[in-house]
Backbone as JSON, one array per atom type, in Angstrom:
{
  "sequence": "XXXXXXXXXXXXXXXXXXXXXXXXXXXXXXXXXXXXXXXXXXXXXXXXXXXXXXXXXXXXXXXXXXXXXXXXXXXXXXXXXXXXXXXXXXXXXXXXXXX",
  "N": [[5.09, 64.36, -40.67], [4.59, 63.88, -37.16], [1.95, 61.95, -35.42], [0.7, 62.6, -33.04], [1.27, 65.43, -33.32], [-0.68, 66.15, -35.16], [-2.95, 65.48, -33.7], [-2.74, 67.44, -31.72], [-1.77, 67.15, -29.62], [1.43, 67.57, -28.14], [4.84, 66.44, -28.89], [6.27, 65.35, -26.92], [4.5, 65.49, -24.6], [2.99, 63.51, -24.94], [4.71, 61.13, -25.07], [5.4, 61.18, -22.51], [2.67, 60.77, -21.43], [2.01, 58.04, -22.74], [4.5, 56.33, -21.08], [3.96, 56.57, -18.52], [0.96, 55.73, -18.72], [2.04, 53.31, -18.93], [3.44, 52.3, -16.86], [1.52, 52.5, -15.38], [-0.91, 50.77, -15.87], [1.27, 48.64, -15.17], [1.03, 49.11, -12.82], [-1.36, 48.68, -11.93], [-2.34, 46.21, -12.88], [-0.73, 44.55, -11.29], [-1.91, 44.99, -8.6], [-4.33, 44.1, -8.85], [-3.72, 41.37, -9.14], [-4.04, 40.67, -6.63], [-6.71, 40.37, -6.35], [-9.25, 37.86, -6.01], [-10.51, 35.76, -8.37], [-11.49, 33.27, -8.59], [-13.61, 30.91, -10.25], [-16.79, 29.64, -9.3], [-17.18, 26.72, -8.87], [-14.71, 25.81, -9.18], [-12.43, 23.76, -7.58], [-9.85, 23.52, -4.99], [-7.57, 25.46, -5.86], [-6.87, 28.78, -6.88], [-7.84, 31.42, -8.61], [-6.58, 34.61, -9.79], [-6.39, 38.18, -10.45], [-7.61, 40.49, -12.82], [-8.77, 41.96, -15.71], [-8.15, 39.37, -16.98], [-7.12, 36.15, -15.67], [-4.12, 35.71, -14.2], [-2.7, 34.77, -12.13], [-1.97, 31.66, -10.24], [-2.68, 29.73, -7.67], [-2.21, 26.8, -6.76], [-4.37, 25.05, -3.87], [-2.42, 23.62, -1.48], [-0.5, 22.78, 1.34], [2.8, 23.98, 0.3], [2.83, 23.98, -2.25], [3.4, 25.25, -5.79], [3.71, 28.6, -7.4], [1.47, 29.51, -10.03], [2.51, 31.19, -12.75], [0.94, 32.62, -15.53], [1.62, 33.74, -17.81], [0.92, 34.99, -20.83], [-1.32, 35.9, -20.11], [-0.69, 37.54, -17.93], [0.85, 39.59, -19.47], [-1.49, 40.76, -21.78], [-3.29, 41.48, -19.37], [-1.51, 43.8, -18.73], [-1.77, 45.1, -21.3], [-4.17, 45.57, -21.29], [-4.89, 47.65, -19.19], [-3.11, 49.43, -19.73], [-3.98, 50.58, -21.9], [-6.36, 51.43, -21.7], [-6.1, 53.34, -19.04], [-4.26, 55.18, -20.93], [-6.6, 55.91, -22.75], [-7.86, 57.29, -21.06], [-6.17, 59.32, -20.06], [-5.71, 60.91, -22.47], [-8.56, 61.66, -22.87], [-8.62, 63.23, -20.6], [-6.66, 65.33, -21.4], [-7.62, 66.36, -23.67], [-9.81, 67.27, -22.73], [-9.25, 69.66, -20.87], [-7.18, 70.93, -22.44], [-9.45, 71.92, -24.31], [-11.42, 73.55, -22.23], [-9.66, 75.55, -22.03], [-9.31, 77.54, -23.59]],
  "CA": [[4.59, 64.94, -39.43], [4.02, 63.07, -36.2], [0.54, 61.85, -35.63], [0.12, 63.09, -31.87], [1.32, 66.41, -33.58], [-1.76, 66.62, -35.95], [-3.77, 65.26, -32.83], [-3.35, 68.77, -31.36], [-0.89, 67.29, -28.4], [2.9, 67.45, -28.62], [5.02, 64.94, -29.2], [6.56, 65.4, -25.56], [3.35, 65.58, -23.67], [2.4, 61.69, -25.61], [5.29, 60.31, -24.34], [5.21, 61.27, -21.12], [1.31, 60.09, -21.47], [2.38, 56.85, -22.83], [5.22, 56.49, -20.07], [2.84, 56.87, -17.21], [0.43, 54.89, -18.82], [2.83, 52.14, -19.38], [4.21, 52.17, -15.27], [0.04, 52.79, -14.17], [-0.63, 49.5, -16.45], [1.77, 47.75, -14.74], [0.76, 48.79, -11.38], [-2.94, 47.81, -11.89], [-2.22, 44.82, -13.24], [-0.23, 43.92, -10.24], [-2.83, 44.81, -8.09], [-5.54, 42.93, -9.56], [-3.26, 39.97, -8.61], [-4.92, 40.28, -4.9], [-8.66, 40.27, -6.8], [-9.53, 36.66, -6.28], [-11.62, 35.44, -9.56], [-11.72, 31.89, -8.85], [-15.3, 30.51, -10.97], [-17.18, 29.17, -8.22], [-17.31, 25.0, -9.57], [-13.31, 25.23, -9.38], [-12.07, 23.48, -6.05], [-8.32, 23.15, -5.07], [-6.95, 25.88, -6.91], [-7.09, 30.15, -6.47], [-6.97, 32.35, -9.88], [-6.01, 36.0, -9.03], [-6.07, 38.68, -11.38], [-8.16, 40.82, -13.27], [-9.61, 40.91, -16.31], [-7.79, 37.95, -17.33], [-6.34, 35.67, -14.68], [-3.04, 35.28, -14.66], [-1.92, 34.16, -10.82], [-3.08, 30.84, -9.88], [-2.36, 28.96, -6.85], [-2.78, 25.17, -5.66], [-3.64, 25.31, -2.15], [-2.22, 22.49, -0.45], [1.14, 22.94, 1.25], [4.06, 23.61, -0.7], [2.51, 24.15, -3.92], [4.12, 26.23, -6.49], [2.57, 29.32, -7.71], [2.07, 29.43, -11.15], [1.8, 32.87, -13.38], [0.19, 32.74, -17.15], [2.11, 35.03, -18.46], [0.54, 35.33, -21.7], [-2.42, 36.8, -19.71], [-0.49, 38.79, -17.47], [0.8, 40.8, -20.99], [-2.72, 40.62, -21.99], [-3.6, 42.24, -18.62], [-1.08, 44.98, -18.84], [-1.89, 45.96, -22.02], [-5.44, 46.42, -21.01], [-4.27, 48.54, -18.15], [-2.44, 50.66, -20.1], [-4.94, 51.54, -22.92], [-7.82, 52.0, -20.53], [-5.07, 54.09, -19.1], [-4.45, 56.1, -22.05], [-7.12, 56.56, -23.12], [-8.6, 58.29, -19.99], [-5.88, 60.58, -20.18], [-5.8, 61.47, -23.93], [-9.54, 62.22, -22.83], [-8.49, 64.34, -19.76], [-6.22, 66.0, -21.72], [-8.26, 66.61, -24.46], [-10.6, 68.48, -21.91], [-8.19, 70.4, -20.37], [-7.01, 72.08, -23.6], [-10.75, 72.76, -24.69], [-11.86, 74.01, -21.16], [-8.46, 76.55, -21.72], [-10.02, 78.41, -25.19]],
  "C": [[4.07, 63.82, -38.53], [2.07, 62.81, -35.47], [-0.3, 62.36, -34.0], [0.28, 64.69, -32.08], [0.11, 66.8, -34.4], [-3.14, 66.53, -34.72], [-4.01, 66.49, -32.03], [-2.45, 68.49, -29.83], [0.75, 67.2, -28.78], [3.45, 66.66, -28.08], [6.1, 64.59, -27.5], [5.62, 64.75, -24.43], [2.83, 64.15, -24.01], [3.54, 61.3, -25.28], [5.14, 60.48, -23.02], [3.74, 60.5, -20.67], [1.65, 58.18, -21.24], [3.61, 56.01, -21.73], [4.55, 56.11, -18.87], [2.07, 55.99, -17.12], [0.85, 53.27, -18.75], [2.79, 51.68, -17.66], [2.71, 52.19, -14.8], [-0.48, 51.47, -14.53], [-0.28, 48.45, -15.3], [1.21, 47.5, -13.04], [-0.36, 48.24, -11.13], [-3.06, 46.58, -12.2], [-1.88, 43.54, -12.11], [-1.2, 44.08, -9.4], [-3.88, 44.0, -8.26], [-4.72, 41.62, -9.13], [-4.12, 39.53, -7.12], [-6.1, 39.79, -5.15], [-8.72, 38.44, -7.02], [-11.1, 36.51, -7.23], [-11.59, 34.29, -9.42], [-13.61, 31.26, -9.21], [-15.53, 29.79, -9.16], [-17.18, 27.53, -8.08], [-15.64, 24.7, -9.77], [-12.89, 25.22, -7.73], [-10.4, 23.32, -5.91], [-7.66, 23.95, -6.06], [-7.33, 27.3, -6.77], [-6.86, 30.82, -8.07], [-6.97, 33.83, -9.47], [-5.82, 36.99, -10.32], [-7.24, 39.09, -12.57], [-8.65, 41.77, -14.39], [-9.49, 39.2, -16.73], [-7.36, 37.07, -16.23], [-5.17, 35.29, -14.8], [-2.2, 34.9, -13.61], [-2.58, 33.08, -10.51], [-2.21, 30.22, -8.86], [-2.53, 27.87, -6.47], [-2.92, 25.53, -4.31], [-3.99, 23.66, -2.08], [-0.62, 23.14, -0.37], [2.13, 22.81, 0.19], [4.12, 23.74, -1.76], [3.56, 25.43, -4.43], [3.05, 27.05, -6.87], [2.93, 29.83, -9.32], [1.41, 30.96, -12.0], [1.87, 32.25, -15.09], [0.53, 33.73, -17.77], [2.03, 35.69, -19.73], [-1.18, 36.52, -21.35], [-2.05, 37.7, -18.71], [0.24, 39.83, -18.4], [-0.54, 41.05, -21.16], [-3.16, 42.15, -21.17], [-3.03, 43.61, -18.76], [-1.28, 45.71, -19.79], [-3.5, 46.57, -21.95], [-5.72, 47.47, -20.64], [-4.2, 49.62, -19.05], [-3.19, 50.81, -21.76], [-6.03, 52.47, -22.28], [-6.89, 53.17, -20.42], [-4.97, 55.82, -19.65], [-5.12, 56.85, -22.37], [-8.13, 57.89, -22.26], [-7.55, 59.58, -19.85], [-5.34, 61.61, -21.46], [-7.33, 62.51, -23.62], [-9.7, 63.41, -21.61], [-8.26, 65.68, -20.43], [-6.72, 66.97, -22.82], [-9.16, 68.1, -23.81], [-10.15, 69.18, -21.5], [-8.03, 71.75, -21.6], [-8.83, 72.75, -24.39], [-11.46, 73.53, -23.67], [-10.84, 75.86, -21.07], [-8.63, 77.5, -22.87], [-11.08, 78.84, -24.73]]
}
């Protein structure tokens, strides 16, 4: 037996969850790229991205822009638990609000 089936949601309604969560993840993640986190004692240099940083920029003309892509995974999977779990806990309420 499937373990979102003993959880009391069906095994439809958890993908679709997980799905959603996955694509809402991604989009927050990308957003957070705009959130400038640069420490305040770092000069010549932009990090972008939040919780982890994972966009960083040189500024001086021409620079390349470099992505950390071990922390933008990182990031997305943050995303998409947080995510999750807010709507495991919606859902949760939902069906007990409906009894």
């Amino acid at each position: 037996m499937h373990y979102a089936a003993l959880a009391g949601f069906d095994v439809m309604n958890m993908k679709l969850m997980v799905l959603v969560s996955i694509v809402a993840g991604l989009v927050i993640t990308l957003i957070t790229g705009l959130v400038d986190v640069t420490p305040m004692h770092l000069v010549g240099a932009t990090w972008h991205g939040w919780p982890l940083p994972w966009f960083y920029v040189i500024v001086y003309p021409g620079s390349p822009i470099s992505v950390n892509w071990l922390n933008l995974i990182g990031d997305i999977i943050v995303w998409f638990v947080i995510v999750l779990a807010v709507a495991l806990v919606i859902s949760k309420f939902k069906k007990t609000s409906k009894t």
